[in-house]
C-alpha positions, 0 to 999 in steps of 0.5 A: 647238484649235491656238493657233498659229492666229490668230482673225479679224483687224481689216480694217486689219491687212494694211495696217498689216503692209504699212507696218509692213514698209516701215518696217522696225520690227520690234517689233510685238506677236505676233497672239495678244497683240493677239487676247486684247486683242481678247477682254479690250477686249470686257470692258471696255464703256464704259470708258478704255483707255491703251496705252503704246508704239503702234509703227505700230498693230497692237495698236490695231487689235486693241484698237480692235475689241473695244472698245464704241462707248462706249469711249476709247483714248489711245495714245502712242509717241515715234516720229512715223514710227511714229504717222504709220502708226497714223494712216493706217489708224486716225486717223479712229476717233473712240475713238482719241486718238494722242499723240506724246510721251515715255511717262515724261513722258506717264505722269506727266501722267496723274497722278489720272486713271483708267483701265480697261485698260492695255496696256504695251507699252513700258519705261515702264508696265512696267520704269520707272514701273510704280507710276504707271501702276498707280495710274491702274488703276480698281477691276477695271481690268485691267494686260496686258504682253507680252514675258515669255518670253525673245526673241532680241532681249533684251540681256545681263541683260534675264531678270533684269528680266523675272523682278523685273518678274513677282516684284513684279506677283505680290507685290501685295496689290492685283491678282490677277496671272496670267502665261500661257504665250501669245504672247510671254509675257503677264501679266494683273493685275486690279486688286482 
């Protein structure tokens, strides 16, 4: 096992890079991350999945493949150049809802609402409203962030808020929580 290797990746993925390194966004989650979304999406059949911070749609792609013709995903990012990517190699995928908003303001509108696997790639889910998106998990609904291992682009006293972060999610009575050395540093909670 090597696991700097990447497993089979979707047909969309080499278009996506393309647009993604024409666009200059740099942001993009690692291979791995998206290929254990793949293998958690699987898990998951005929279920809601919510993805916070789309960026040009690498990880939705992943995501998107291991889901079951049953399953729904509602992704959304504030960055209309960025959707336009997703939209133009995955907009067509009837399981897919693309929303261009505010991920603050569009995690509040989902109040009651309930979801099976919340993928948060973005401040909001993770480092601000992280109570309100894990209130929208259904019983054994599955919580993924990446990120957690110290990257070059952090800001001054970022690790500090990547360890509360950690800290609080392992401190909950209500989810089992594993932090994985893998990628960029994942976090899986399970909702109990």
């Amino acid at each position: 096992m090597n696991n700097l290797s990447t497993p089979r990746e979707p047909h969309a993925i080499p278009a996506i890079l393309a647009d993604t390194h024409t666009a200059g966004f740099t942001m993009a989650s690692e291979p791995l991350t998206c290929a254990l979304l793949r293998t958690l999406a699987a898990s998951k059949p005929a279920a809601r999945f919510l993805e916070l911070g789309s960026g040009t749609g690498l990880s939705t792609a992943w995501l998107l493949e291991g889901m079951d013709p049953d399953s729904h995903l509602t992704t959304v990012d504030n960055d209309a150049s960025l959707l336009a990517i997703l939209k133009k190699h995955l907009g067509k995928d009837p399981r897919l809802t693309v929303v261009c908003a505010d991920s603050d303001d569009f995690l509040r509108s989902l109040h009651g609402q309930g979801f099976d696997f919340i993928f948060a790639d973005t401040w909001s889910g993770k480092y601000r409203l992280l109570e309100e998106a894990l209130e929208l998990l259904r019983p054994s609904g599955l919580y993924v962030i990446d990120d957690m291992l110290p990257q070059p682009n952090w800001p001054e006293g970022h690790a500090a808020k990547v360890d509360n972060l950690i800290a609080t999610l392992e401190q909950r009575q209500d989810f089992y929580v594993t932090p994985l050395s893998w990628a960029s540093g994942v976090v899986i909670a399970s909702k109990r």
